[in-house]
N, C-alpha and C positions, 0 to 999 in steps of 0.2 A: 685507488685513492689519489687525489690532486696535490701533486708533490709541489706544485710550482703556478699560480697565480698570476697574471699580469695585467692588469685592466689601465687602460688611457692613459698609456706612457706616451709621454709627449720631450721630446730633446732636440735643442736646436745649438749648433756650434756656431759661435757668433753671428752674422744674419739668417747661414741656411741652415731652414727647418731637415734633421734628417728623420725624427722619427714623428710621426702625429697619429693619435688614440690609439696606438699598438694595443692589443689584447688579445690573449691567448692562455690555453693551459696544459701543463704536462704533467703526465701521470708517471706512479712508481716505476721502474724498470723498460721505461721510455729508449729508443736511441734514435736520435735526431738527428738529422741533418738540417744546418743553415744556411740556402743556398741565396743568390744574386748575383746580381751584375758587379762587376767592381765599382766600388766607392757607393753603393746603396746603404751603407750603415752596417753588414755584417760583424765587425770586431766591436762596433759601438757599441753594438746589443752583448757581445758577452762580455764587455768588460761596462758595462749593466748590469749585468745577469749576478758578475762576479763578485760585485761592490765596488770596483776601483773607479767607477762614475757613476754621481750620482744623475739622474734624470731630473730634467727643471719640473716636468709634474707627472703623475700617476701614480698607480702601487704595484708593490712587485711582495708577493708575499709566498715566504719558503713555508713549508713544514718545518716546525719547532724543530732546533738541532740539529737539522740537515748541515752535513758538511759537504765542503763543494771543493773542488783542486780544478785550479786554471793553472792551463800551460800561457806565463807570460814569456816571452819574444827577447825581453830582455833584463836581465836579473842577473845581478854582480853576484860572485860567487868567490868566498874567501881563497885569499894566494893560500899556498904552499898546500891546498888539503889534495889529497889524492881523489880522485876519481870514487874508487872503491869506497872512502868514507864521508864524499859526499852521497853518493846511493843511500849508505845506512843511517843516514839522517833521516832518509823515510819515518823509519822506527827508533825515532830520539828518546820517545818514552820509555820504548820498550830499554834501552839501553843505560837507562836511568835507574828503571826497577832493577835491573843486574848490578848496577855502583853499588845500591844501598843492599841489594842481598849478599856482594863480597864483604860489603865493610862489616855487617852483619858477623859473618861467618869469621871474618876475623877478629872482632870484637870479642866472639864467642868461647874462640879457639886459646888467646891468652889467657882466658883466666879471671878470675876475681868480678864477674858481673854480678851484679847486685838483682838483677832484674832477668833473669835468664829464659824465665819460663814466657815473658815477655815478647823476647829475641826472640825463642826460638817459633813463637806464635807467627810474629811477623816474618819469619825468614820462611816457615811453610805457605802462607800467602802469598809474599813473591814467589818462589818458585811455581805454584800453583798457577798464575796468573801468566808467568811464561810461558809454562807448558801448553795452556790453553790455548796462546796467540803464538805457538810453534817456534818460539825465539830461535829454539838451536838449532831448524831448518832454513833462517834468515839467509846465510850467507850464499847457500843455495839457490835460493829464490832471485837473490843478489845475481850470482852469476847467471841465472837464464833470463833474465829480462835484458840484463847489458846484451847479452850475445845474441837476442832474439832484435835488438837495434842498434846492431854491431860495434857496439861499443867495445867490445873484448879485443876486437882488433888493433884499438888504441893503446891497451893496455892497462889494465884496473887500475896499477898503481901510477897513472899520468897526472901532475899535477892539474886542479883545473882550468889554473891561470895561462896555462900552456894549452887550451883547446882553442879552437877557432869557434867564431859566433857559432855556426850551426851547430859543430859538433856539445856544445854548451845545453843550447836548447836540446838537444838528444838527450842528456845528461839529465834536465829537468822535466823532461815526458820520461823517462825511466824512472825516477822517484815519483811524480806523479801516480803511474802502475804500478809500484811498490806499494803507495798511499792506498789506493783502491779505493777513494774518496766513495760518495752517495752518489753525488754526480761531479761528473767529471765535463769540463771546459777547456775544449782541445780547436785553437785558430791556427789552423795549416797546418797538422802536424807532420804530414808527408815530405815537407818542404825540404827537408835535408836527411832523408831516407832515399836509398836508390831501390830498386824491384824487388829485390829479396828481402829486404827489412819492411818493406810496403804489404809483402804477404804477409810475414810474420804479425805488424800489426792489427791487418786485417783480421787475420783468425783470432789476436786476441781479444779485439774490440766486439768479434761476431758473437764473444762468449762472454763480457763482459756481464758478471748479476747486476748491477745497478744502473743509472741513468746517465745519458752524456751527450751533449752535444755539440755537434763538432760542425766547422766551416771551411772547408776545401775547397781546391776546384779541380779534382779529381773523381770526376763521376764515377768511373769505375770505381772504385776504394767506396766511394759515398753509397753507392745502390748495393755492396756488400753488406755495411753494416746498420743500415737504418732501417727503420719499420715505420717512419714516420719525417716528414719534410714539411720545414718551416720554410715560405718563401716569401723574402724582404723584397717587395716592389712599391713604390708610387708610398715610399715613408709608412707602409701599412705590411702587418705580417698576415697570410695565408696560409692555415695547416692542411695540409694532406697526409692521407694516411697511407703507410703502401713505401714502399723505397725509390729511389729515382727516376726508374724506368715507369711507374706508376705516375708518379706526379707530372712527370713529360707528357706524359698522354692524358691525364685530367688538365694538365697545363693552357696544353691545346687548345682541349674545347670549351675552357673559363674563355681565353682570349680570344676564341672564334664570339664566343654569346655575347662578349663587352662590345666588340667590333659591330659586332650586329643590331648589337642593343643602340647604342650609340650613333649608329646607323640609322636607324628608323626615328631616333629621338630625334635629330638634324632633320631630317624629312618631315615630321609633325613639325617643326617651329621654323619651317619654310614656307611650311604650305601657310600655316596659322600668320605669319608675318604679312604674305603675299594676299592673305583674304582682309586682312585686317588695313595694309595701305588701301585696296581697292574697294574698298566698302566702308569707312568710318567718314567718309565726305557726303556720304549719300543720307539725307534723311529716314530713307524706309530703311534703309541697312546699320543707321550709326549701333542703333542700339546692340543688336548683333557682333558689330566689331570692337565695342567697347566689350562684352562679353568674353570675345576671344581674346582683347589683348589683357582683362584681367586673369583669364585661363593661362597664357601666355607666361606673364608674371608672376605665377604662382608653382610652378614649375622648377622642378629638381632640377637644374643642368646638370647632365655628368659632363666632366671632363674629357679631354682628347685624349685617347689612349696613346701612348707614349711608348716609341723602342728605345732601346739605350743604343746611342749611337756606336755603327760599329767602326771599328779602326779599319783603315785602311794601308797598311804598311807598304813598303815598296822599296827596297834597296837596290842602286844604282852605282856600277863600278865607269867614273867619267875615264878614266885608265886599264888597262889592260896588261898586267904586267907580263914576264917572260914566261914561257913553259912551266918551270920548276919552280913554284912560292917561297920554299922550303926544304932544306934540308941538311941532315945532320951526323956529324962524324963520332960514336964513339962518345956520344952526348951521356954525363952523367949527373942524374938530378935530385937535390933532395936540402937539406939543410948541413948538419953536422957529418951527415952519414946517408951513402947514394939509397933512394927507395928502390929503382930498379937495375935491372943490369944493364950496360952502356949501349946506348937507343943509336940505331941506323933508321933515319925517319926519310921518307922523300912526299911531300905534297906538290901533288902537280897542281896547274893551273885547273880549276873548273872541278877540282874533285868536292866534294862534300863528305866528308869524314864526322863519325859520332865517336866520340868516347866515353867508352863504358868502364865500370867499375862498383866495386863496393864506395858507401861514404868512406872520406881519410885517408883510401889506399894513394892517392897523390893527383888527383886529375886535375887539379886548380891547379896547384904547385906545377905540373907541366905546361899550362895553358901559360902561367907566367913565367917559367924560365925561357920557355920558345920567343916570348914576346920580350923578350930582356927584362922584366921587372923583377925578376930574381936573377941572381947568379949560378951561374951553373959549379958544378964541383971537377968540371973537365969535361973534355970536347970542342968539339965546335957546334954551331950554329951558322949558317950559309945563305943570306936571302938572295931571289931573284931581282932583278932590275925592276924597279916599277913597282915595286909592293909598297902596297898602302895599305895597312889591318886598322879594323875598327876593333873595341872591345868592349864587351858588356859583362861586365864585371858581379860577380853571382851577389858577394857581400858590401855593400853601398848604404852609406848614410847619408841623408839628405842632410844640406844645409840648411838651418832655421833660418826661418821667417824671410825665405829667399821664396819668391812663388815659382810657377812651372814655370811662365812667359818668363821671366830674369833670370831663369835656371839657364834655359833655350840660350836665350839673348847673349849672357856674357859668354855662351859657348859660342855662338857664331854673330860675333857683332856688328858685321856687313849686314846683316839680314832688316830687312825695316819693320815693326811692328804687325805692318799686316802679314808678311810673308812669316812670321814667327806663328799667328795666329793661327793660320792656314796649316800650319807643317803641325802643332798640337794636333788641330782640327783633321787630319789625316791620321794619327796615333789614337783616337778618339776622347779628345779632351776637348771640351767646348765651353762657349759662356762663363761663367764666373768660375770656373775650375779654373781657369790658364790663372786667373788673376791669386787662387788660395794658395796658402805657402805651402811648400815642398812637406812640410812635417806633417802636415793636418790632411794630406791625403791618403789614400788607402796603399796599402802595396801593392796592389795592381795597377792603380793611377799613376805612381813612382816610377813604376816599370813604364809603361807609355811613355812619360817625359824622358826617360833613358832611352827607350829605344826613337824616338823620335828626334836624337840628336846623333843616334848610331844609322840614322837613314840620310840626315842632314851632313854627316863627315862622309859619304861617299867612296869608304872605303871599297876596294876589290878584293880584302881577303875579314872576313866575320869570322870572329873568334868569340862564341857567347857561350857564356859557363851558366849554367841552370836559368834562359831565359824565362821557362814558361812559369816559373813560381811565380805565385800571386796573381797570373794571369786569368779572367775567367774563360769561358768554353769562346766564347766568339772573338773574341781576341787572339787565344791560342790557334784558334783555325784562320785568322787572316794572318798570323805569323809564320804561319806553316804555309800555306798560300805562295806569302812573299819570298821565302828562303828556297820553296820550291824552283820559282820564276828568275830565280838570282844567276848571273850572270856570272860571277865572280866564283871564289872557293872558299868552304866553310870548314869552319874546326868545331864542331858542337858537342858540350858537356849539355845530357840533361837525364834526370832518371824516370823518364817515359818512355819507353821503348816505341809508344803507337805515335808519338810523337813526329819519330824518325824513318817509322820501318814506311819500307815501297820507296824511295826518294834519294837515300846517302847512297854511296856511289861506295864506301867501306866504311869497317864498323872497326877502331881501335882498343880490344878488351886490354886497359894494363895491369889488373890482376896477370895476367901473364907474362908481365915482362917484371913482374915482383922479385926480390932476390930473399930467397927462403933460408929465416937464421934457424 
């Protein structure tokens, strides 16, 4: 049965057209994958999909009643409520039917009701109706979802005004899976999951009963749980059927037959050109060339097939500092109270270090006490002569209505417009992108103009906390490329393991330098 209808959706964000005649359909118990290139329209279509944009034309027609649960990105979340009872908002209703069956019961229990036989009618109802949706297995349910995307670690009862952005979005894909919506609309949900929490969602996406479609760029995770691949190219969606390693190989030979197609279409309207100048002069032949160039004219052109340009990154240390980058006496880190026990670190020159860990156990919080942007709670800290750190900072909000090129620009304002262009056009941002503001681009595009001002600082020591979020596959692989070739020393938080492994030089797990209450 067709859950999900889409025919000649068409949406353009102020001049650029991003989606034209989209159409597609998705059946009951679907799991989908929405892949592309960064900034191809991916989040546009599900916050499409979801209702939070409307489309300037087409239809999008659900199944009657279908309820839908989108994980959004960013959603205020009331102070003081704890953790724990944000989750059980999930089941708001269900928790309502329990108010009116207490008051019920206690209504019943003083005495004097007029209407008893009433009460007790509707009090066997609700209970009935909880029993059936397992109310008093809730809290249960509660705790293995938190602890299946480690939320437990935080602590149920943590305020949520006290999370950080990601750990927030965890928080709201945990309710989400509580909800168990019809279909569920999930944009990156990996993004602030490290390996262990990435399996756990895996297997529970694998098993999910109902439909969902999700937009990643974590092919592994993607070719786990799909059975079917939406691919947003040239403003137009292509369904395939099959999981990612499927559609890679149908991919192929769509783009070998366009190329080819394309090919021989260029070669007809060469040859037909070239017969048409040399013969419509000639009396015995005009009639003839007039034939071909009405033939000519009447003619489909397809288009030039188009690659998404790839980045080129390159980081360059114009300095060389001493032997030792780094290091640290006795270092103790945390806010209120140290995370782990007192850290003896040494980073030498030229090493490339990953750090690993569960989300929250403290890897950001170290990346910025090391760099002084936090305070430490005791120790030192000791740098080598010559150190220059760049930093790529995991959680970043663009400033509005600042485009990429004035992002760039007032970061290095030596620079002259062309050489600004240029350094984009190497991050792979081209043509009217440099000129769209920071906000209206994708999170992969964000990430480009960040890292493209972390090539232009020159640093000899990269300090980048979850760079490849939001990044697509070609991107991620000229960044792994660059970091490879990098002259300098790196400190890298990211929770892809294939990311790193073959390349770091050591791996820093600080789950083990945790102090266990």
């Amino acid at each position: 049965m067709s859950l999900l209808t889409v025919e000649n959706l068409t949406h353009t964000f102020g001049d650029k057209r991003i989606l034209q005649s989209v159409a597609f359909q998705l059946s009951l118990g679907e799991h989908v994958a929405l892949v592309g290139a960064n900034g191809a329209g991916k989040s546009t279509m599900i916050q499409i999909l979801s209702g939070e944009l409307l489309p300037d034309a087409g239809r999008i027609a659900w199944l009657p009643r279908t309820q839908i649960g989108h994980l959004q990105q960013h959603v205020d979340l009331e102070p003081g409520r704890s953790l724990f009872d944000q989750l059980r908002r999930a089941f708001a209703h269900l928790y309502e039917l329990e108010t009116e069956m207490l008051a019920l019961a206690d209504a019943m229990s003083s005495g004097g009701s007029t209407n008893l036989e009433k009460q007790l009618r509707r009090f066997a109802e609700l209970q009935e109706q909880l029993m059936i949706e397992n109310f008093y297995e809730l809290d249960v349910k509660i705790e293995r979802i938190a602890a299946g995307l480690g939320l437990t670690e935080l602590g149920l009862d943590t305020p949520v005004d006290a999370l950080s952005g990601g750990q927030r979005t965890k928080v709201l894909l945990a309710q989400l899976l509580l909800q168990q919506p019809q279909v569920l609309l999930l944009d990156e949900p990996t993004n602030h999951l490290d390996t262990a929490h990435i399996a756990w969602l895996t297997e529970y996406l694998m098993g999910y009963p109902h439909t969902f479609v999700v937009v990643s760029h974590d092919m592994t995770f993607l070719n786990q749980i799909t059975n079917v691949v939406l691919h947003l190219e040239h403003q137009s969606i292509t369904r395939y059927p099959g999981n990612i390693e499927a559609f890679q190989a149908a991919y192929e030979l769509r783009k070998r037959t366009i190329y080819d197609a394309y090919a021989r279409q260029q070669d007809k309207v060469r040859k037909l050109e070239t017969y048409i100048e040399k013969n419509k002069a000639r009396a015995s032949t005009a009639r003839l060339a007039k034939s071909r160039e009405k033939q000519l004219q009447k003619m489909e052109r397809m288009d030039a097939p188009t690659i998404p340009p790839r980045p080129s990154f390159r980081f360059v240390a114009h300095t060389l500092p001493t032997s030792v980058v780094m290091e640290t006496n006795a270092l103790r880190i945390g806010y209120s109270e140290s995370l782990f026990r007192p850290l003896n670190l040494k980073l030498k020159r030229g090493a490339k270090v990953a750090v690993t860990g569960f989300n929250g156990v403290g890897k950001t919080t170290l990346l910025k006490t090391l760099l002084g942007h936090l305070p430490s709670l005791g120790g030192k800290i000791q740098f080598g002569e010559r150190v220059l750190p760049s930093y790529f900072e995991q959680e970043h909000r663009s400033v509005k209505h600042v485009t990429a090129m004035e992002d760039v620009w007032a970061a290095f304002p030596a620079l002259t417009q062309k050489e600004v262009r240029e350094a984009l056009a190497r991050s792979g941002l081209r043509g009217e992108k440099v000129l769209q503001a920071m906000d209206t681009l994708s999170g992969g595009e964000q990430a480009k103009v960040r890292l493209c001002k972390l090539m232009l600082h020159c640093g000899n020591w990269l300090v980048l906390d979850e760079p490849t979020n939001h990044l697509d596959a070609i991107a991620k692989a000229s960044l792994q490329e660059a970091l490879m070739a990098f002259e300098g020393t790196i400190l890298l938080v990211t929770h892809e393991p294939d990311f790193f492994q073959g390349w770091v030089t050591d791996v820093w797990d600080v789950q083990r330098w945790r102090i266990v209450k």
